[in-house]
KEBA-697141 format. One line per 2 residues: number of its first residue (from 0); for each residue y, z, x of C-alpha. Coordinates in nm, 2 decimals. Example, Ala and Ser with C-alpha at 12.3 -4.5 7.8 and 13.67 -1.06 7.14 Angstrom:
0> -0.45/0.78/1.23  -0.11/0.71/1.37
***
This chain:
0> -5.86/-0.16/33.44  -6.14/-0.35/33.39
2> -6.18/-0.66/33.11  -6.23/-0.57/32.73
4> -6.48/-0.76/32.54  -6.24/-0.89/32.27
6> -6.38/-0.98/31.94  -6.07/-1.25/31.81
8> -6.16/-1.31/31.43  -5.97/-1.59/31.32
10> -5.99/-1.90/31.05  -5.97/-2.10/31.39
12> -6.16/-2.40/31.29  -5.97/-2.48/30.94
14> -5.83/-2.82/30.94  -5.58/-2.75/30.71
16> -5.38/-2.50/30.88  -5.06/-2.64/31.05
18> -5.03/-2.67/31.43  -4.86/-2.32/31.52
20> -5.14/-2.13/31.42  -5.39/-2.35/31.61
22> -5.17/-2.26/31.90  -5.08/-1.92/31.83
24> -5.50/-1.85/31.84  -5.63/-2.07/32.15
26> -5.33/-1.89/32.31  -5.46/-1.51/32.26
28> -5.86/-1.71/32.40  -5.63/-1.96/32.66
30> -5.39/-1.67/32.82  -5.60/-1.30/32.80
32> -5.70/-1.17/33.12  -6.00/-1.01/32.88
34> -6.31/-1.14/32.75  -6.24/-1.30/32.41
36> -6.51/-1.39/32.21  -6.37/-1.61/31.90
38> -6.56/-1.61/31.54  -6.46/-1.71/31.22
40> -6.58/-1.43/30.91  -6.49/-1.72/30.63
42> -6.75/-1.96/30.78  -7.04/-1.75/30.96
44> -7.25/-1.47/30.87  -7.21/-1.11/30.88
46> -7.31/-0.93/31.24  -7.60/-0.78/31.26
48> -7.67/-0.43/31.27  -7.49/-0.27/31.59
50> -7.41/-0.64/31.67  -7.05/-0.52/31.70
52> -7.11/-0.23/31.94  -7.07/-0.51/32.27
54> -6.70/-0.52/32.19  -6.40/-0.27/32.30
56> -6.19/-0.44/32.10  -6.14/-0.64/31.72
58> -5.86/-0.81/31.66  -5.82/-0.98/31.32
60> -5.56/-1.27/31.33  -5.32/-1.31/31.09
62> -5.53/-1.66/30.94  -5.78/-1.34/30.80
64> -5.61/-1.22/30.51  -5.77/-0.88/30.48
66> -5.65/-0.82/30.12  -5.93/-1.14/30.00
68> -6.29/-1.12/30.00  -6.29/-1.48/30.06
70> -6.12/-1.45/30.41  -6.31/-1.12/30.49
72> -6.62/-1.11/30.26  -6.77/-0.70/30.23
74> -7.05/-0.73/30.46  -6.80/-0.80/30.72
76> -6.58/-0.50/30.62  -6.85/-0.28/30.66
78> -6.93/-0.36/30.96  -6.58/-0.37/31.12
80> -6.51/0.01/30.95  -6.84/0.13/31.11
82> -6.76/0.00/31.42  -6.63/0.24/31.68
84> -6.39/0.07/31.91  -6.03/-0.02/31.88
86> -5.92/-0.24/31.57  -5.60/-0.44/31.61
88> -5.43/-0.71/31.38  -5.15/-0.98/31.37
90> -4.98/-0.97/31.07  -4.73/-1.23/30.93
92> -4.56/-1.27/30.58  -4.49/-0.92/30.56
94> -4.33/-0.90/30.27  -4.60/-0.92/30.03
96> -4.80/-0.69/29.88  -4.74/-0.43/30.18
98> -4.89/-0.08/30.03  -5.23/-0.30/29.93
100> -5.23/-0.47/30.31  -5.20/-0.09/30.44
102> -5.48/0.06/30.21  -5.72/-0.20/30.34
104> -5.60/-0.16/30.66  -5.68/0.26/30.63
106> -6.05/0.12/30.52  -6.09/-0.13/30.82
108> -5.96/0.18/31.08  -5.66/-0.05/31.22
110> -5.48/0.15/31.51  -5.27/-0.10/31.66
112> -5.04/-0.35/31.45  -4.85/-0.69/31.59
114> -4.61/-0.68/31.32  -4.30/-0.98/31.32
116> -4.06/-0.73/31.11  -3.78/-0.65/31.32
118> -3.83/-0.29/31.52  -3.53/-0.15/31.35
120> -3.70/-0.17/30.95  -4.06/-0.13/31.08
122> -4.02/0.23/30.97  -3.86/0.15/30.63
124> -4.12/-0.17/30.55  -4.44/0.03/30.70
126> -4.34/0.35/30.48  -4.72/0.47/30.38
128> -4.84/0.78/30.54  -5.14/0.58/30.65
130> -4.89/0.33/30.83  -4.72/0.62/31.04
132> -5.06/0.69/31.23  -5.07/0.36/31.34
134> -4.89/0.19/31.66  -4.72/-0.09/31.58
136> -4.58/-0.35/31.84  -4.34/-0.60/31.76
138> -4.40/-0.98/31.81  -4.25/-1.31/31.72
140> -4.37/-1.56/31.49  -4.42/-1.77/31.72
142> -4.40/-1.87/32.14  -4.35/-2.18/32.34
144> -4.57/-2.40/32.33  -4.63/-2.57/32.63
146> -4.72/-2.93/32.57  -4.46/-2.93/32.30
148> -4.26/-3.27/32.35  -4.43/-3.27/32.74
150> -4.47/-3.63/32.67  -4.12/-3.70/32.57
152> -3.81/-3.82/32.80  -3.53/-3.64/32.77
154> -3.29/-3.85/32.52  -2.95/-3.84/32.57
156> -2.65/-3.77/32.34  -2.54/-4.13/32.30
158> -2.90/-4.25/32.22  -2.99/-4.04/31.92
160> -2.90/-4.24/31.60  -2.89/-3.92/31.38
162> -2.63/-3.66/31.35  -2.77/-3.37/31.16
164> -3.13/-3.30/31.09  -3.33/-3.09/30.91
166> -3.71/-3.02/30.74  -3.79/-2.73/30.57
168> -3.95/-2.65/30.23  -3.88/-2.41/29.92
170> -4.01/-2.11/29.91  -4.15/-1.93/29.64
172> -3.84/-1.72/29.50  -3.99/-1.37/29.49
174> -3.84/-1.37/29.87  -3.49/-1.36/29.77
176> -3.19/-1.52/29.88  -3.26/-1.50/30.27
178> -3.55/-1.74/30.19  -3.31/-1.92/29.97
180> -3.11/-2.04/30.29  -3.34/-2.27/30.38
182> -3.26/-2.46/30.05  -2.85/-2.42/30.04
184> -2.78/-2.53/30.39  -2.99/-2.84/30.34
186> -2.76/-2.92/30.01  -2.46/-2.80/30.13
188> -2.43/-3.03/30.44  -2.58/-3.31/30.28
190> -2.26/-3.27/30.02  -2.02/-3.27/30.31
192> -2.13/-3.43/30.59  -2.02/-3.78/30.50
194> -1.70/-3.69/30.44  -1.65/-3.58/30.83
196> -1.81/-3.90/30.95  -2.19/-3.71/31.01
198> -2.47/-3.93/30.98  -2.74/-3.69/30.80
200> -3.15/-3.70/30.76  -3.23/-3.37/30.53
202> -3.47/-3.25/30.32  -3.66/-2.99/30.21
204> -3.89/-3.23/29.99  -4.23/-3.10/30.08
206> -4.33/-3.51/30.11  -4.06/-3.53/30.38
208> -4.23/-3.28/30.60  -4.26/-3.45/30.97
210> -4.57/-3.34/31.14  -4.68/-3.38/31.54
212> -4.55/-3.56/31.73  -4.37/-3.74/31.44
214> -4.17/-3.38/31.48  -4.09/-3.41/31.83
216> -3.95/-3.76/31.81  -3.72/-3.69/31.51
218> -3.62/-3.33/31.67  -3.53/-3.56/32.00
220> -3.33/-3.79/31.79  -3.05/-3.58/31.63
222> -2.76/-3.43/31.78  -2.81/-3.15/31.62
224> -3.03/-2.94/31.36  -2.98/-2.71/31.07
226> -3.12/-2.34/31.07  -3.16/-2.01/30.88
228> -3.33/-1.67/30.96  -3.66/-1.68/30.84
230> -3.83/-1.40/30.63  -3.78/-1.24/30.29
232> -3.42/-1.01/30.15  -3.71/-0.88/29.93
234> -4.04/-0.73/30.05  -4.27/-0.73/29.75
236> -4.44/-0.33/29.83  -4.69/-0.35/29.51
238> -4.68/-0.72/29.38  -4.48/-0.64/29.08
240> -4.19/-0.88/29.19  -4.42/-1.17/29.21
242> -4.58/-1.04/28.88  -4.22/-1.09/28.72
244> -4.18/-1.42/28.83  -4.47/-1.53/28.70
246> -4.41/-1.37/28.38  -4.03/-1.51/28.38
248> -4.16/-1.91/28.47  -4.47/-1.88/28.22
250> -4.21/-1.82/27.92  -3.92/-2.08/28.09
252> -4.15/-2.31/28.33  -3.85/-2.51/28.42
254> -3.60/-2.19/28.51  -3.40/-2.27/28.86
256> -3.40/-2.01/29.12  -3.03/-1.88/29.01
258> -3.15/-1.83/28.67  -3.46/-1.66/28.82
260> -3.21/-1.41/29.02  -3.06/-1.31/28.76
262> -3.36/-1.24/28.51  -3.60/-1.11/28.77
264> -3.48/-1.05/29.14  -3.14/-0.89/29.09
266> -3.28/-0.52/29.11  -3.49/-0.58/29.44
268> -3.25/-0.82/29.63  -3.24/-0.65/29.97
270> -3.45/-0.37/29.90  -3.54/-0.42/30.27
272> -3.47/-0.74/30.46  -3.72/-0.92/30.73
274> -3.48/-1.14/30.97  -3.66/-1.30/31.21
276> -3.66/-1.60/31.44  -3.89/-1.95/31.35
278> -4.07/-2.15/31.64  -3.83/-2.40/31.52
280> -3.60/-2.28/31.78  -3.77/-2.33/32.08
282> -3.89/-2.67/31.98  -3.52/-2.75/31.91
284> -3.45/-2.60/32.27  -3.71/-2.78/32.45
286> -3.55/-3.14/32.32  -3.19/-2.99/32.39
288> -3.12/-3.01/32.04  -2.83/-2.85/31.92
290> -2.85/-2.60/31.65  -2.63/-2.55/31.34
292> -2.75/-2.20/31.20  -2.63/-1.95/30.94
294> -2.56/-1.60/31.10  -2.84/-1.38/31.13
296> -3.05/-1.10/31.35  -3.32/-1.40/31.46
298> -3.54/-1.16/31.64  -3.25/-1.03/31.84
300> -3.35/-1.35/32.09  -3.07/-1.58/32.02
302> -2.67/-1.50/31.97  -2.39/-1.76/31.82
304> -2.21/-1.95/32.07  -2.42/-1.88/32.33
306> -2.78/-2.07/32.19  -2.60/-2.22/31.84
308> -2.34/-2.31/31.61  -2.30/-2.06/31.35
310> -2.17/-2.19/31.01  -2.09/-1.99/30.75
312> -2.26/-1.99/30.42  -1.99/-2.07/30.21
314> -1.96/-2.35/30.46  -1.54/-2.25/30.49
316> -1.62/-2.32/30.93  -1.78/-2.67/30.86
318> -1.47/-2.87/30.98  -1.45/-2.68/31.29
320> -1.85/-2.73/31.32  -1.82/-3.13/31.21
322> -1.61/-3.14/31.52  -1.82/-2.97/31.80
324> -2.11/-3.20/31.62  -1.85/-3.46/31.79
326> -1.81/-3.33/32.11  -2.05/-3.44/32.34
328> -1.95/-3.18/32.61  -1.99/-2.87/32.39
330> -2.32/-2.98/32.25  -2.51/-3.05/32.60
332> -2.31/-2.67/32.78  -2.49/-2.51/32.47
334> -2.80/-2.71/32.45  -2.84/-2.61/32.82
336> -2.81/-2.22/32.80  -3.02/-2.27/32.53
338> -3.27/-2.40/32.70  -3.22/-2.21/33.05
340> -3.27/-1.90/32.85  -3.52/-1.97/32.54
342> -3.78/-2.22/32.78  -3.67/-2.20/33.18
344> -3.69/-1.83/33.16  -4.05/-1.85/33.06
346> -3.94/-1.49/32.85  -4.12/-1.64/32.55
348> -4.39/-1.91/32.65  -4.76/-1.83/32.49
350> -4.79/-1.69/32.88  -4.61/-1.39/32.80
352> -4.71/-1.30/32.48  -5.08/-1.32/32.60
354> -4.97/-1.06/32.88  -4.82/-0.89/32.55
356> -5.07/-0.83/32.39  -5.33/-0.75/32.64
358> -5.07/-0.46/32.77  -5.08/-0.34/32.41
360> -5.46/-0.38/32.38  -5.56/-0.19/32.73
362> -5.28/0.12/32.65  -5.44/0.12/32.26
364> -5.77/0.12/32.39  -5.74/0.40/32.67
366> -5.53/0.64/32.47  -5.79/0.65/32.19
368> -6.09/0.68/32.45  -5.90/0.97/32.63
370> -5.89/1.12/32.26  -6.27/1.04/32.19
372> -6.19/0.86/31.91  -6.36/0.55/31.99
374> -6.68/0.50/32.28  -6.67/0.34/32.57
376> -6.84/0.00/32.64  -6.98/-0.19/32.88
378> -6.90/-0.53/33.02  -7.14/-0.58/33.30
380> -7.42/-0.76/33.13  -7.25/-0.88/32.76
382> -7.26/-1.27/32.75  -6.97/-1.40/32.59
384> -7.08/-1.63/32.25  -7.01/-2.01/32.29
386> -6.65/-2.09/32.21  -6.49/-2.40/32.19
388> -6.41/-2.52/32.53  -6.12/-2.73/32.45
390> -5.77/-2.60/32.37  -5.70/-2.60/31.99
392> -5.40/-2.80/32.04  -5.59/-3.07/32.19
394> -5.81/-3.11/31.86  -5.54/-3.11/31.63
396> -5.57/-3.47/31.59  -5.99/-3.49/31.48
398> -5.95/-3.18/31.24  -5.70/-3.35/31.09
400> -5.90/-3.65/31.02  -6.21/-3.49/30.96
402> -5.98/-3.30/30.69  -5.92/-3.64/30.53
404> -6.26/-3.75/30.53  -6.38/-3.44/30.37
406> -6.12/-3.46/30.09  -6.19/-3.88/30.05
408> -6.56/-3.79/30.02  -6.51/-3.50/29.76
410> -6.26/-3.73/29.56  -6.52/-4.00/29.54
412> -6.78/-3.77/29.42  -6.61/-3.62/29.18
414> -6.30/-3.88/29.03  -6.33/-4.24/29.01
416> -5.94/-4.25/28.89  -5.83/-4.02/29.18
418> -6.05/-4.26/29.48  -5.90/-4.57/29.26
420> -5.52/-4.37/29.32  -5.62/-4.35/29.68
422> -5.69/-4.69/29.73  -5.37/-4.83/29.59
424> -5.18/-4.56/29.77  -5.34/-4.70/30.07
426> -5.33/-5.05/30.01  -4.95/-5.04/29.91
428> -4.86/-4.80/30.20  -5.05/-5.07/30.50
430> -5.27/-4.74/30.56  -5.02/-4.50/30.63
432> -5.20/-4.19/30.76  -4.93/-3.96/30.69
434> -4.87/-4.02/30.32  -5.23/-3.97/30.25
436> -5.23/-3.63/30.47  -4.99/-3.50/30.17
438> -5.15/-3.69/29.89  -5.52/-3.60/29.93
440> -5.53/-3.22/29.99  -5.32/-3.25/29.64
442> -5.53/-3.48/29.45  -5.81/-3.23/29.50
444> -5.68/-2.97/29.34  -5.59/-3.15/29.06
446> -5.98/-3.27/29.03  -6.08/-2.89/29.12
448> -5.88/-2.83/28.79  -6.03/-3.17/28.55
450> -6.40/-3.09/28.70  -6.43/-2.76/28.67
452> -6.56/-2.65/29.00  -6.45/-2.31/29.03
454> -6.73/-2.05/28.98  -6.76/-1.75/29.00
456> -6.91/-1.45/28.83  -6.84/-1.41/28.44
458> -6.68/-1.11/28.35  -6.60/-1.17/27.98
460> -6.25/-1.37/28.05  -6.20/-1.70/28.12
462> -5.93/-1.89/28.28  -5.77/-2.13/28.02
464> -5.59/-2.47/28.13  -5.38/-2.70/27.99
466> -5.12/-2.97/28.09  -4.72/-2.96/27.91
468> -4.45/-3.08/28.00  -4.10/-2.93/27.97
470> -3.82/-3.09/27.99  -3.87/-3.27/28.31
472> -4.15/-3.06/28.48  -4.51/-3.10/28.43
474> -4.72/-2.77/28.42  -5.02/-2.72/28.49
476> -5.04/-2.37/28.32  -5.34/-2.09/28.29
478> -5.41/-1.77/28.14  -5.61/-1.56/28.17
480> -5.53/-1.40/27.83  -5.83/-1.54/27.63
482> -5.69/-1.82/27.40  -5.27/-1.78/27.43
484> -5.04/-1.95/27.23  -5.01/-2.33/27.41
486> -4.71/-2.57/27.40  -4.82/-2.88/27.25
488> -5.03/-3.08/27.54  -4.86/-3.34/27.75
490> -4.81/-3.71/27.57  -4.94/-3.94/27.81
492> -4.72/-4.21/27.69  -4.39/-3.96/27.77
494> -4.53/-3.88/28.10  -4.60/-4.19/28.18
496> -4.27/-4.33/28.10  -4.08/-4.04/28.25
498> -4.32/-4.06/28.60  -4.19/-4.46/28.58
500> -3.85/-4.35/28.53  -3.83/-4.16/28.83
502> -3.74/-3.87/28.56  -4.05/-3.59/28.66
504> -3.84/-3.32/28.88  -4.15/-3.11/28.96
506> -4.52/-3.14/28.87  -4.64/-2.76/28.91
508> -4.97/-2.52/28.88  -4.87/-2.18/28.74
510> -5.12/-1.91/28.61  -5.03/-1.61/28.46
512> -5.28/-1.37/28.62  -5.21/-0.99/28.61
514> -5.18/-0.82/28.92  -5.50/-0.61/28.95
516> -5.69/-0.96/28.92  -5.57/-1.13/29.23
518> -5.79/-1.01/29.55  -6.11/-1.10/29.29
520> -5.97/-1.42/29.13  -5.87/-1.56/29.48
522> -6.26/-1.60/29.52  -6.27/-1.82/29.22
524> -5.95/-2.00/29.23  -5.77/-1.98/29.56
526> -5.75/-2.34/29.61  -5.53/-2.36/29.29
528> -5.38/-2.03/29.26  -5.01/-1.92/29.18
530> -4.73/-2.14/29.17  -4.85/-2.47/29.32
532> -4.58/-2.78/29.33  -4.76/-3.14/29.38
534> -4.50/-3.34/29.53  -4.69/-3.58/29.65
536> -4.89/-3.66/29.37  -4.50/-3.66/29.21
538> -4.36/-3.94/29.47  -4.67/-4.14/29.43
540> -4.63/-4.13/29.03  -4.31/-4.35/29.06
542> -4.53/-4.63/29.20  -4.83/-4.56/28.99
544> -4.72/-4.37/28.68  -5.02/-4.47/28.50
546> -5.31/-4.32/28.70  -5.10/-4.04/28.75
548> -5.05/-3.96/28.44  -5.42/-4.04/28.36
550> -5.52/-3.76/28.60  -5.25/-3.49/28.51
552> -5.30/-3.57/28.13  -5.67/-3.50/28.17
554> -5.67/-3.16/28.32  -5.78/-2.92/27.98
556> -5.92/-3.17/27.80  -6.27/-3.01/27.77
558> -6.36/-2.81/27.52  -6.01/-2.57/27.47
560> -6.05/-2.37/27.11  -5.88/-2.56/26.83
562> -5.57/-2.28/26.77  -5.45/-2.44/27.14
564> -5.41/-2.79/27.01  -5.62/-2.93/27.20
566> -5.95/-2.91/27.39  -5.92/-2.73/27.67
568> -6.16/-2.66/28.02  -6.30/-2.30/28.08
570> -6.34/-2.17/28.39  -6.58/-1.86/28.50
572> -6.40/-1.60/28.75  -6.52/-1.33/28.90
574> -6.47/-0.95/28.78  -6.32/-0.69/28.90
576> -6.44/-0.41/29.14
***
């Protein structure tokens, strides 16, 4: 068969996206036998007229969100629906807001899906009669990478200094108690480890986070790490689960996630469950790092005993686990099928999932042109557009500066307090590039919120802000409600002695914005929307309470009607279609 002009639209060159989607995109450009011709629709203009009609294929990467203007604006739309060739997408996150991601799907003319739900609930997730037309291949999050850790030596049992280790983050709670995992097995072991002589370094802090190759040298220095299916025990089909939780936190801003279950997610837990794998795994199997993991399906690639340690969830197995922890033997025989099977085998390097794809793409393509469904092109004399010649992976290291840069020059434009923060951050930290990385991208959403930069169209409402504290959270709450009934604002004196104290569990954005607002709003406020926690602006308010609670007690201090309490900010947003 000869080579498909490939049109790859992908938010390939945003500095702020972690590494695995870097990789997960130069590998589709890096590995396909086909011509791929990469462009970003967030940053560059719409196509020309017919300027689409060079390509057999478009394939929108999952980084497009097709649900948001601001990842896909109209013009683009327009053009993709018009054009007549095959439209494919990666999706991931699959459990949001599914019968809205299928209607614009219908509109863009998608015929081929890379879905990550596991083939056995594709049918009950991708219910819509729409879906059903559609041929839908299943992928995994994500591959082998194959400079992961290629630096590295091989560390041996007796050299690594930590028992157990573990990074992961909360998720939001709409995705149920699967999601939830990732939370309990980092606070159940931490609870019992000791007491079997474990040595532990856990968290699920998001100012914990290791990044790079940071990653590969704490991954290479544990015996072993902790695990959990990823994906959702609740797939959110029309957003009204997310709504809820909104709603619920709005009224009780400082409600745990049990307290959520019960008032909220109890009639949608497992309503349909995603189980899938995480490229955690294979970059635990590369170091020959043992893994401690709850039971689950894991994309039907890895099985307990044979590539990890299962341990129950009510952790009743963990002395029988602390043990093999112990047991140099055991951990090195599994460590080595692991590998043999996950990495040696090459069954899920970025190699074969290139190959994937372009299988899919070429038996897509040709069934729809033997139906006359979509017209054939020609690839003798289409020039590819520039793309970037290095791999993605390789330029991890400048976006990620220029990233900093960017947010150090808006911060100075806009916030004297937040640059002064920065400079006693850095000052007191000896430059520590990886404090700042979590610190910055935070700080400037708190000054997106004090300045008032959002704009967008006015459509008669207006997004009202104001900063409370409850107990021992700090909200950052909006409505978009006109003028609701506010708490009474933040004292700065309390905040500043509780930040001091070491007494602020959470420092959160939350806006109450109905449903039918959100692909419109996200245009106007994505940089700031939903449930946002600022935990590093929280870690760094222990050391410098009083500029942090300068900047948190300013947000809504601009002109908010009297019957609030305060002076509050407005902020224009766009209307709806």
């Amino acid at each position: 068969m000869k080579r498909l002009n490939v049109l790859l639209l992908a938010d390939h060159n945003n500095p702020t996206h972690a590494g695995t989607i870097l990789e997960h995109i130069g590998a589709i450009e890096k590995y396909s036998q086909h011509n791929v011709t990469l462009r970003n629709p967030r940053r560059e203009g719409a196509p020309g007229k017919n300027a689409l009609d060079v390509f057999d294929v478009i394939l929108i990467h999952y980084s497009i969100w097709v649900l948001w203007d601001a990842y896909l604006p109209k013009a683009w739309r327009q053009a993709i629906s018009q054009a007549r060739c095959l439209k494919a997408q990666f999706i991931q996150d699959e459990y949001r807001y599914v019968d809205l991601t299928v209607s614009h799907m219908e509109e863009l003319g998608i015929r081929l899906l890379f879905s990550c739900v596991p083939s056995e609930n594709i049918n009950a997730v991708y219910r819509q009669p729409y879906a059903k037309s559609m041929t839908i291949v299943p992928v995994l999050t994500g591959y082998v990478h194959p400079d992961f850790a290629a630096n590295l030596p091989t560390v041996s049992l007796a050299q690594r200094k930590i028992d157990v280790g573990y990074r992961s983050r909360e998720n939001a709670p709409w995705l149920g108690n699967l999601a939830r995992e990732k939370v309990l097995i980092a606070e159940g072991v931490q609870r019992i480890a000791s007491a079997y002589g474990l040595s532990t370094d856990v968290s699920v802090r998001e100012v914990d986070r290791i990044y790079g190759s940071n990653w590969e040298r704490f991954l290479s220095n544990c015996r072993v790490v902790l695990g959990t299916p990823s994906g959702a025990s609740i797939v959110d089909f029309d957003g009204q689960v997310e709504t809820r939780v909104h709603n619920y936190l709005r009224h009780i801003p400082a409600a745990g996630y049990e307290e959520i279950a019960r008032g909220v997610l109890a009639p949608f837990e497992g309503n349909e469950v995603i189980d899938t794998i995480s490229p955690r795994v294979f970059e635990a199997a590369i170091t020959r790092t043992a893994m401690v993991m709850f039971p689950g399906h894991y994309g039907n690639v890895i099985q307990p005993w044979q590539h990890y340690i299962p341990l129950e969830r009510d952790f009743s197995n963990f002395p029988e686990v602390a043990e093999l922890i112990h047991d140099d033997d055991f951990l090195e025989s599994i460590t080595d099928r692991a590998y043999d099977d996950l990495i040696a085998s090459g069954r899920y390097s970025y190699q074969s999932f290139a190959n994937l794809v372009d299988t899919a793409l070429e038996a897509e393509h040709g069934r729809l042109l033997e139906q006359g469904l979509i017209k054939a092109r020609s690839t003798e004399n289409h020039r590819l557009a520039a793309t970037i010649s290095k791999p993605f992976w390789q330029l991890r290291a400048q976006w990620s500066l220029l990233s900093q840069i960017g947010h150090i020059l808006f911060l100075c434009a806009s916030s004297w307090r937040a640059s002064l923060l920065v400079i006693k951050v850095m000052i007191a930290e000896h430059g520590n590039v990886q404090k700042l990385r979590k610190l910055l991208p935070e700080l400037a959403r708190l000054v997106v919120l004090q300045k008032s930069k959002l704009r967008g169209k006015h459509s008669g409402k207006s997004l009202y802000v104001q900063t409370v504290m409850v107990e021992d959270t700090v909200v950052i709450e909006g409505s978009l409600a006109g003028a609701p009934d506010y708490r009474s604002p933040v004292d700065i004196k309390r905040l500043f002695q509780s930040l001091e104290a070491g007494q602020v569990t959470a420092i959160r954005w939350m806006a109450d914005l109905a449903y039918d607002d959100r692909p419109k709003m996200l245009e106007g406020i994505s940089p700031v929307y939903g449930i946002y926690p600022f935990e590093a602006v929280r870690e760094v308010g222990r050391k410098f309470p009083y500029d942090v609670a300068r900047i948190l007690s300013s947000i809504g201090a601009k002109g908010m009607p009297a019957q609030c309490g305060g002076e509050k900010e407005e902020y224009a947003v766009p209307p709806k279609n």
